[in-house]
N, C-alpha and C positions, 0 to 999 in steps of 0.2 A: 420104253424107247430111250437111248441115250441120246445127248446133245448134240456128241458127233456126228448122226446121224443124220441131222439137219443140211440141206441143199445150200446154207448159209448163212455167214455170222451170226453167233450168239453173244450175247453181253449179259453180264453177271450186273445186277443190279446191287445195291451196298443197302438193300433189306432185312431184317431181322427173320423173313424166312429164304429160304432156297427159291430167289425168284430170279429167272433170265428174259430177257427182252433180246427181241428180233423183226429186221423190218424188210417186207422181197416186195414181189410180185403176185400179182394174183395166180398164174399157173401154182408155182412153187408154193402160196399159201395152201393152196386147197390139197398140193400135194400133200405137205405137213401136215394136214386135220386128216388126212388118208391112212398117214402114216402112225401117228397117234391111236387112231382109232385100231386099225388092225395091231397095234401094241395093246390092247387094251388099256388105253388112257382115256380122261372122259373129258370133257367141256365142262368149265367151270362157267365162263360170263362169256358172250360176247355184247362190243359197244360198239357204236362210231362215235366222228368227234368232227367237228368242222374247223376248218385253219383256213378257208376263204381271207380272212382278215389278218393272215401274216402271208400271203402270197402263196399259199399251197391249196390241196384241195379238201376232198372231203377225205376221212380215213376209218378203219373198220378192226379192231382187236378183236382177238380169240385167247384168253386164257385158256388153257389146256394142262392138266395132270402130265408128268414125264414121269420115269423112274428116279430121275434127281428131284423134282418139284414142281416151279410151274414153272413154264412159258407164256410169256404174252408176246404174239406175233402180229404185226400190225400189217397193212395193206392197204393202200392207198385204193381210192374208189373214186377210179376214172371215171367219168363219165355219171357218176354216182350208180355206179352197178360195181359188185363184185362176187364172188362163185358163194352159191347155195350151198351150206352145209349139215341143212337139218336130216338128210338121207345116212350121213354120218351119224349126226347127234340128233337126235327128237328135240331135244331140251331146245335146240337153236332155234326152232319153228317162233315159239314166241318171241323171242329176242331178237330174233333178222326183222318179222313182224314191227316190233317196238322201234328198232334201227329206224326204219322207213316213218311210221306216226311222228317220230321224233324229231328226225335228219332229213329225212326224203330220200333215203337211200335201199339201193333195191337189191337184193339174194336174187341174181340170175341164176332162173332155172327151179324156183322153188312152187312145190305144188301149191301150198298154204300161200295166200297174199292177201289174206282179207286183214281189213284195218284190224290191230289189238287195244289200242290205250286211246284212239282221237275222239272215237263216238261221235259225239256234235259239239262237243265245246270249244272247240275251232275252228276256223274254215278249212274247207280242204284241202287246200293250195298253200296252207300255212305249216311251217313245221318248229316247233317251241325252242329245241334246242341250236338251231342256228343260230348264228352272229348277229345275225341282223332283224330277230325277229324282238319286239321291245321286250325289255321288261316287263313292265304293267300288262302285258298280255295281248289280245286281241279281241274283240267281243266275238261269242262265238256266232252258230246259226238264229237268224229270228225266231221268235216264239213261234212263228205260223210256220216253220219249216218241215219238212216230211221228218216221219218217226225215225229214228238210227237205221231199223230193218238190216241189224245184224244176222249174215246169211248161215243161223242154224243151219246143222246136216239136219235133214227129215228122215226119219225112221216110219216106214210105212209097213200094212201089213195087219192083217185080220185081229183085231184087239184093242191094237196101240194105241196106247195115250199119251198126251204128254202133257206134264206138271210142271210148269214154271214158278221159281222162284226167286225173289227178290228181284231187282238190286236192294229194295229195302226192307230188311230184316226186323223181327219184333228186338225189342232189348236193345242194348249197347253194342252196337256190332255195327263195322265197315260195311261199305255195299257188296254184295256180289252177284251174280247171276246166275241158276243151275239151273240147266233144263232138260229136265228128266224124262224120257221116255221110256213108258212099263207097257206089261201088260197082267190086268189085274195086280198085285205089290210087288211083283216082281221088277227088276231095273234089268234094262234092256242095252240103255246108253244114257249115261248123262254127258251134258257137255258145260264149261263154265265161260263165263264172261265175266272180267274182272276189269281194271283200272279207272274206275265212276269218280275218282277223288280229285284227281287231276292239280296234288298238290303244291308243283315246282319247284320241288328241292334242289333235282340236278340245276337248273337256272338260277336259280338263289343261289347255289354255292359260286357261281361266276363272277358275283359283285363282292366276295368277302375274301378277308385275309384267311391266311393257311392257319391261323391261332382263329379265328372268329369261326371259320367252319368246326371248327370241334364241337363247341355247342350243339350246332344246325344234327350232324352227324349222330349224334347220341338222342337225338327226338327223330330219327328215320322210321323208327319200330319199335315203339315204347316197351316192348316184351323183350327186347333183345340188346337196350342201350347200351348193356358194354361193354357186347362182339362191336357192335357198328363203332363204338366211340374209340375202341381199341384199333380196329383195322382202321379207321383213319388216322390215327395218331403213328401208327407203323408207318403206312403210306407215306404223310408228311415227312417222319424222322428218316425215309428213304430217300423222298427225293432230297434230301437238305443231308442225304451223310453220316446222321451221326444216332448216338444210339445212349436211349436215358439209363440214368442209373441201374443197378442192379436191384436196390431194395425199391424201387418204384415197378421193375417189370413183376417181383415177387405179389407186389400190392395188387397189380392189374389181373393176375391169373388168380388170387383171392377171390376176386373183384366178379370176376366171370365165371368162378364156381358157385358164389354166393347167388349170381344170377341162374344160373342153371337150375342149383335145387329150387330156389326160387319158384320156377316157372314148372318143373315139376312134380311138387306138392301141390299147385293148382290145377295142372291138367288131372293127377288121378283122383284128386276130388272130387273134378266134373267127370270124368268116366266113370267111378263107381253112380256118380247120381241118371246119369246120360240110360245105367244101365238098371236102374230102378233100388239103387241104397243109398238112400240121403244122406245114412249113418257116415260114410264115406267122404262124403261132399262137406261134411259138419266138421269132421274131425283132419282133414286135410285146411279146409280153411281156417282151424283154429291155429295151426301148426306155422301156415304160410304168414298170416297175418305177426304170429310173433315172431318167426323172421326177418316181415318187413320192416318189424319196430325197431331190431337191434341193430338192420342196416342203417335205420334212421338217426337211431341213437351216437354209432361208432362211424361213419361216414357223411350226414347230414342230409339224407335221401333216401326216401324208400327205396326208389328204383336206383338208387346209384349213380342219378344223371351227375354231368359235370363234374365228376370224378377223373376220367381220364382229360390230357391234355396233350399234344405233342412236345413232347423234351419229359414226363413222366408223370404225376398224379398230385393232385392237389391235397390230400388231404391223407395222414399217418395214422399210424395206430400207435399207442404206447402197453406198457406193459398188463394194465389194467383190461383193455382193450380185447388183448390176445387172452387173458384168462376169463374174459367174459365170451367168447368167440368158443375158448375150449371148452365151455361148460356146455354151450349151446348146442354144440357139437354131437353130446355127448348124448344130450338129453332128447336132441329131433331123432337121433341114429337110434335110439330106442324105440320112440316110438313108431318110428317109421317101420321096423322088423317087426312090430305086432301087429300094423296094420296089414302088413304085406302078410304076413297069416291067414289075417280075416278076408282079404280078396283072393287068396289063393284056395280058401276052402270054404267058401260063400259058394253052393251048388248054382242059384240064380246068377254072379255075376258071371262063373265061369262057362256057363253055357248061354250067356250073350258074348261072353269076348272071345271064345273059339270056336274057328274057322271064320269070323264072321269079317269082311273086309282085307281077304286076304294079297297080300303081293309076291306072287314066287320070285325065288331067287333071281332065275333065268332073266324075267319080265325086269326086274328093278337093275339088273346088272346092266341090261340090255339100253334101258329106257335112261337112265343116268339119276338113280333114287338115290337121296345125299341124305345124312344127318342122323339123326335116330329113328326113322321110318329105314332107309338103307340099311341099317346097323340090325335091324330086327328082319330083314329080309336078307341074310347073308351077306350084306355088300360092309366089308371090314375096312371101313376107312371113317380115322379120325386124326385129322390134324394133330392133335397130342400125343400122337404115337408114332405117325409116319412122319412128321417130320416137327417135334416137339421144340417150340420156341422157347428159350430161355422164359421162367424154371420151370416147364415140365422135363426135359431133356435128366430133372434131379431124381423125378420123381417113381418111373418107370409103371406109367399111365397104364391100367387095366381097362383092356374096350370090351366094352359091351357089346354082344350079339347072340341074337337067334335066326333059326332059319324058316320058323313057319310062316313071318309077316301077315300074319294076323293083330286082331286090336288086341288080343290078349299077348304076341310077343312084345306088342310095341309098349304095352303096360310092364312087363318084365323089363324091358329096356329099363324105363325111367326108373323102375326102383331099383335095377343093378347100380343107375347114372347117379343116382342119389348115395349113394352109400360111398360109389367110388368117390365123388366130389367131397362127401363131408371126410373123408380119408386125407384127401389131398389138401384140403383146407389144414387139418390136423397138423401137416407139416411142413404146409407154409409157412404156419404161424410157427413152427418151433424151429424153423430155418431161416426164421428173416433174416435177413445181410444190412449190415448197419451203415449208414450213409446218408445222402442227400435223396428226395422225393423229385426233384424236379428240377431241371438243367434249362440254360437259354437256349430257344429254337438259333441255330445260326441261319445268316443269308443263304437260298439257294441257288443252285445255279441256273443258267439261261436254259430256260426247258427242259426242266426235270423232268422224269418222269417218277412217280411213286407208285408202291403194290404194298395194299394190306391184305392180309391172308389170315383170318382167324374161324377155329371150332367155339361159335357158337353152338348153344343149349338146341337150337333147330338143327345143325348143320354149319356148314362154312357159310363167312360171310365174307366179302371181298368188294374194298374201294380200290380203286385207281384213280388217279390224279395227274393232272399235269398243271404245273407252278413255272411262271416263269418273272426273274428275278426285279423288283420292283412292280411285280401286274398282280402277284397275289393268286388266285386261284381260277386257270383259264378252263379246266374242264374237269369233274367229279363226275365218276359214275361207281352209284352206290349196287350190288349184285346181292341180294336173298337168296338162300338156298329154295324157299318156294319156288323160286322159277322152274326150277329141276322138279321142284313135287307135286305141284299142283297136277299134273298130267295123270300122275299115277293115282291121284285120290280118283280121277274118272275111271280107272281099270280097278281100281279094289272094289268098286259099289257092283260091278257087274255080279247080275245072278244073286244080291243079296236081296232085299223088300226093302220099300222105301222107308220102314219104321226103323230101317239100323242104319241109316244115313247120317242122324246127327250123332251118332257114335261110333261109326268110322273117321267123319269129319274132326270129329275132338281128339280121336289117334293120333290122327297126324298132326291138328293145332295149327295150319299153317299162317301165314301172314298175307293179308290184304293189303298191308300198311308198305310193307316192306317191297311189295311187288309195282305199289302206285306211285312211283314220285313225281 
């Protein structure tokens, strides 16, 4: 869909990617997600935001894909209602949902309305991201209050069982909920409940400066700190105009290919083990761990926190640096193609990872499946290619895809994503641009609005922001691509047996963290 197209004004926001903002009506909004959608454009985030407290009311975005980029279209939410548009997008089902837990604001007209994120850790009546609701919190329901009695669908019918699991998980692991209904090992339907964490990010970010959220930002989803710490730092250099050096945006796309291989050489270690070769899981974690060391060593961080900042990146590389980076390079890219041998002609892994967990084309194009789960299911969209930010726009980024979306294409993914990144890493380093790392954030102005847009190692990740000029940071809403994929892990378990669940789940690898704030 093009911009012209729109029933009214666009503005071109001064973002480092192709972002417009636009503010109507509720008819005209819902026209526009109508319009999008028969263009084949998908929903990236929806939020609301409350402004009770500068004399306006409640209000409700929709990030949206166009043929130029994105749009974010705002609507004001009269009454605290505005038009349902998960019949459009699926994906918005839980986000209109989280709207309302959050805001108190309602998708007129939506079949789904049952609570997502409040559970009981709040009163009813209460909603966290308002103006007025304190800081410090609210104490939630009494200890003697009735159970959550969150209303599961019931799956009935000569057999049927059903297998609940968690919120608390054996091992290191966030809460989550799955409740499976089989018969005999077969899955019938699962369904999940998520947000148990109830950590207050978006709130937290209210009381800090536009420099002090950058921290907060890069510990959102420890697996992914620096898409989040990158698209916040884009965000901020949006609303504020201005745009960091050139050898600090080269450091940042490093920075985020480091993290990608990163993350996986860890997930196919746990799939080969998930799928009964430890051998796999041995020799993936010897690989990743020396990774994290040289992150450590040449940046000051294993995970690379506190590396980005808005105006460019705290910390250089010199020449020594990049020739220890090209070594590393050299030596994980080897081994990584003999392992990808021994998983490709290992008879036992490859009759656990195909067919098993599968998502057609059709279903993920349809459903809005983002990131490298999308990418392994036909759906060809990666930010580095359609609309590549300064330096990949140098680098002429190779996307990864298959079309089976099985756990076996989505393991092809990651070792295509790995080779392509140690590639690009390659000529980072032999193109860095020489200059300053890091520029003064300037004053912004009265009610900015900022849009980060980054392909993270899962998918796109996307902040939005609004700063206004001596208040600092009046509203962050941070967007995971799990929002979009958690749905579809329910449709690939179908028809499988509940003993390929926790290697489907490791497929896709989503975020708990990223989805609860």
């Amino acid at each position: 869909m093009r911009l012209e197209d729109f029933p009214f004004d666009v503005t071109e926001l001064p973002c480092a990617m192709p972002v417009w903002y636009a503010r109507t009506d509720a008819p005209r909004w819902r026209r526009a997600c109508e319009q999008v959608h028969e263009k084949g454009g998908r929903l990236v985030a929806l939020w609301a935001v409350d402004r009770r407290d500068a004399g306006q009311a409640f209000a409700v975005y929709a990030a949206l894909t166009v043929r130029s980029g994105l749009i974010v279209i705002e609507v004001p939410a009269a009454a605290e209602h505005y038009p349902d548009i998960s019949d459009l997008f699926p994906a918005a089902n839980r986000m209109q949902r989280a709207a309302y837990d959050l805001l108190g604001v309602h998708a007129d007209g939506a079949d789904d309305q049952r609570k997502w994120l409040r559970h009981v850790a709040w009163p009813e009546d209460a909603f966290p991201l308002r103006k007025d609701f304190p800081p410090a919190g609210l104490p939630g329901q009494a200890d003697d209050a009735p159970a959550d009695n969150y209303p599961f669908v019931k799956v009935e019918g000569e057999g049927v069982h059903e297998i609940p699991v968690g919120p608390v998980h054996a091992g290191t692991i966030e809460p989550g909920h799955f409740r499976f209904s089989i018969v005999g090992e077969g899955i019938l339907r699962l369904e999940e409940r998520l947000g148990y964490k109830h950590k207050g990010i978006e709130k937290r970010f209210e009381s800090m400066t536009l420099m002090e959220g950058a921290r907060l930002a890069g510990r959102i989803s420890g697996d992914s700190t620096v898409a989040y710490a990158w698209a916040y730092a884009m965000a901020v250099e949006c609303a504020a105009a201005m745009t960091p050096p050139a050898r600090a945006l080269c450091l940042r796309a490093l920075l985020l290919e480091r993290e990608r291989i990163g993350q996986h050489l860890w997930d196919l270690g746990f799939l080969g083990n998930d799928a009964g070769l430890a051998f796999g899981l041995a020799q993936f974690s010897r690989l990743r761990e020396e990774w994290l060391r040289v992150s450590h060593t040449i940046f000051g961080h294993r995970y690379l926190m506190d590396t980005i900042v808005p105006g460019g990146v705290t910390r250089d590389v010199d020449s020594h640096a990049c020739d220890s980076i090209a070594r590393e390079i050299e030596a994980v890219g080897a081994a990584v193609a003999v392992l990808r041998t021994i998983y490709d002609e290992h008879a036992g892994l490859q009759d656990r990872f195909i067919g098993c967990g599968r998502v057609r084309p059709e279903l993920a194009e349809r459903m809005g499946l983002t990131g490298l789960a999308g990418r392994a299911s036909a759906v060809a969209w990666d930010l580095r290619v359609q609309f590549p930010p300064v330096p990949y726009e140098q680098f002429d980024v190779s996307m990864a895809t298959h079309r089976n979306g099985d756990v076996a294409a989505r393991v092809a993914v990651r070792f295509d994503e790995i080779a392509e990144s140690l590639r690009l890493i390659g000529l980072i380093v032999a193109h860095l641009p020489a200059g300053d790392i890091l520029v003064p954030l300037p004053d912004v102005r009265e009610r900015s609005i900022g849009i980060g847009w980054v392909e993270g190692w899962r998918g796109e990740v996307l902040i939005a922001l609004e700063a206004a000029a001596g208040q600092g940071l009046r509203r962050v809403h941070a967007h995971d691509p799990s929002w979009q994929n958690w749905p579809l892990l329910e449709r690939a378990v179908l028809g499988n047996i509940v003993a390929d669940f926790p290697l489907i789940n490791k497929s896709f690898n989503l975020s708990y963290s990223g989805h609860d704030l």
